[in-house]
C-alpha positions as CSV (number, residue, x, y, z in Angstrom):
1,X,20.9,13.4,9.5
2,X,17.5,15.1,10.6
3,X,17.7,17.1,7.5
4,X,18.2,14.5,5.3
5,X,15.4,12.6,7.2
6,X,12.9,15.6,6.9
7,X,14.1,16.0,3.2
8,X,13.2,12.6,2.4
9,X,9.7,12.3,4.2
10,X,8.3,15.2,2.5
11,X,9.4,14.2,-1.0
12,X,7.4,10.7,0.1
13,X,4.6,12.2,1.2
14,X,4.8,14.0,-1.7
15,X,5.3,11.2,-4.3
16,X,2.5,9.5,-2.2
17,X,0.2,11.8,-3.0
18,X,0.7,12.6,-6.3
19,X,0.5,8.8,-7.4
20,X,-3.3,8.2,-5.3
21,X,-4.0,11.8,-7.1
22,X,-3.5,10.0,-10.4
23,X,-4.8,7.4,-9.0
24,X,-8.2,8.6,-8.5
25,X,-8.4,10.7,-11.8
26,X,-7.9,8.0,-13.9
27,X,-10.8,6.1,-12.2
28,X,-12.9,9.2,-13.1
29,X,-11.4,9.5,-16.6
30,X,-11.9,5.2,-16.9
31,X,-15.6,6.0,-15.5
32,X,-16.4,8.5,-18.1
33,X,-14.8,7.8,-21.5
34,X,-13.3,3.7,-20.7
35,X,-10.0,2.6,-20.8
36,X,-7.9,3.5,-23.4
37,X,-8.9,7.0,-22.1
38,X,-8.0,6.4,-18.9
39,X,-4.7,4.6,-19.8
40,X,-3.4,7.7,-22.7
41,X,-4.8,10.2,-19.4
42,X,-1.7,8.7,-17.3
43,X,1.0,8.9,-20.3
44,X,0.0,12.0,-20.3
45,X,-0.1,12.7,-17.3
46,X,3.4,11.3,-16.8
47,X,4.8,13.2,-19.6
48,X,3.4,16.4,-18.4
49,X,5.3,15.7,-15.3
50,X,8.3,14.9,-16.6
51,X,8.5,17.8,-18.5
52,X,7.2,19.5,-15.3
53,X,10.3,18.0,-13.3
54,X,12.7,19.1,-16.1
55,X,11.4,22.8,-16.4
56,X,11.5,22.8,-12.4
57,X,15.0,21.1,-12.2
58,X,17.4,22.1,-14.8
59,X,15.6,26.0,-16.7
60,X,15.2,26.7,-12.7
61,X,11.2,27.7,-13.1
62,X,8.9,27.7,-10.5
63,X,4.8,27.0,-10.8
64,X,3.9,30.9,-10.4
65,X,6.4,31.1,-13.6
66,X,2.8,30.5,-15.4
67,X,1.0,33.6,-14.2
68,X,4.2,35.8,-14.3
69,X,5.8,34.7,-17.8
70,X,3.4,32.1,-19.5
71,X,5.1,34.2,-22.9
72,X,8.2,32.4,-22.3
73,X,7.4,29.0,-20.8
74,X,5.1,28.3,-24.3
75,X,8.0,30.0,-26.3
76,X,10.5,27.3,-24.9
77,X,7.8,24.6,-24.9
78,X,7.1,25.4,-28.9
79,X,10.7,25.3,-29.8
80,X,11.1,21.9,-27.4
81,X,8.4,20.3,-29.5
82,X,9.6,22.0,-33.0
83,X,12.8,20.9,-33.0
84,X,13.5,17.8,-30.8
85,X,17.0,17.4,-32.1
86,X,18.3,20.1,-30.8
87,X,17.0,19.8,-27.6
88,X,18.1,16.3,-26.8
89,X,18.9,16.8,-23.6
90,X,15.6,18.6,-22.7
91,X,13.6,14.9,-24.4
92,X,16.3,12.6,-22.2
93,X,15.5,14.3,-19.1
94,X,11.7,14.8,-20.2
95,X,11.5,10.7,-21.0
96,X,13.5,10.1,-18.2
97,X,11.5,11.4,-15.1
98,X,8.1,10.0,-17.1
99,X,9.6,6.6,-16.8
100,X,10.4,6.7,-13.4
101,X,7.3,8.1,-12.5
102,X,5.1,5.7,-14.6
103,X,7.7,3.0,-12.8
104,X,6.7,4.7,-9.7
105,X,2.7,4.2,-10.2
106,X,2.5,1.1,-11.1
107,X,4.4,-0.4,-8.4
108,X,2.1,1.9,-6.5
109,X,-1.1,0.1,-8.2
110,X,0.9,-3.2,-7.6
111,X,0.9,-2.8,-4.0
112,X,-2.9,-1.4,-3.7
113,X,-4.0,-4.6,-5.6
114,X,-1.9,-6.8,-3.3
115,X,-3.3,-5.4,-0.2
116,X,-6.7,-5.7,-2.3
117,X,-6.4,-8.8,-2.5
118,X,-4.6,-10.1,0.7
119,X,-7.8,-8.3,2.7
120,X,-10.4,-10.2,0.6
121,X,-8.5,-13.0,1.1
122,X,-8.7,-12.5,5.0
123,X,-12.4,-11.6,5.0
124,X,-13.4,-15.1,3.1
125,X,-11.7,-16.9,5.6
């Protein structure tokens, strides 16, 4: 039980931070070039992570699999994106964790404006 405890708070700690991370970059992106910039900056940045989650998860690499064998990662990558059909699995997974993590943010941005807007409430009364 304390494992699976531990387990769980880091991963949301972790999901907690990754979402006011986003969060926060796609104020600055929304600051600098608007909002359809700032809105394609999260797909993106969803997809990337779901493709992150996939590499991590099911080819078994690791984030210093960049600086030791970037060769192979953009090898894989190319043929991913070359030929999607035969890598259906690989765009499931990919389309998969992006949805759950886009699911995942906005809920996040649904409860920041709720709180938003319950304090305001409280401060004009």
């Amino acid at each position: 039980m304390y494992d699976m405890v531990t387990i769980f708070a880091f991963a949301w700690t972790g999901l907690l931070l990754g979402l006011t991370s986003l969060h926060l970059l796609q104020k600055e992106v929304r600051g600098a070039w608007g909002r359809l910039a700032a809105g394609t900056f999260v797909l993106g940045a969803t997809l990337m992570t779901g493709m992150g989650i996939y590499l991590g998860r099911f080819l078994r690499w690791n984030s210093w699999d960049i600086l030791r064998r970037p060769g192979r990662i953009w090898t894989t990558l190319s043929d991913v994106l070359q030929n999607p059909m035969g890598h259906r699995f690989a765009w499931a997974h990919t389309l998969l964790f992006t949805a759950v993590v886009l699911m995942c943010y906005l809920t996040f941005l649904a409860f920041r404006d709720s709180v938003r807007s319950e304090s305001g409430a409280a401060l004009r009364s």
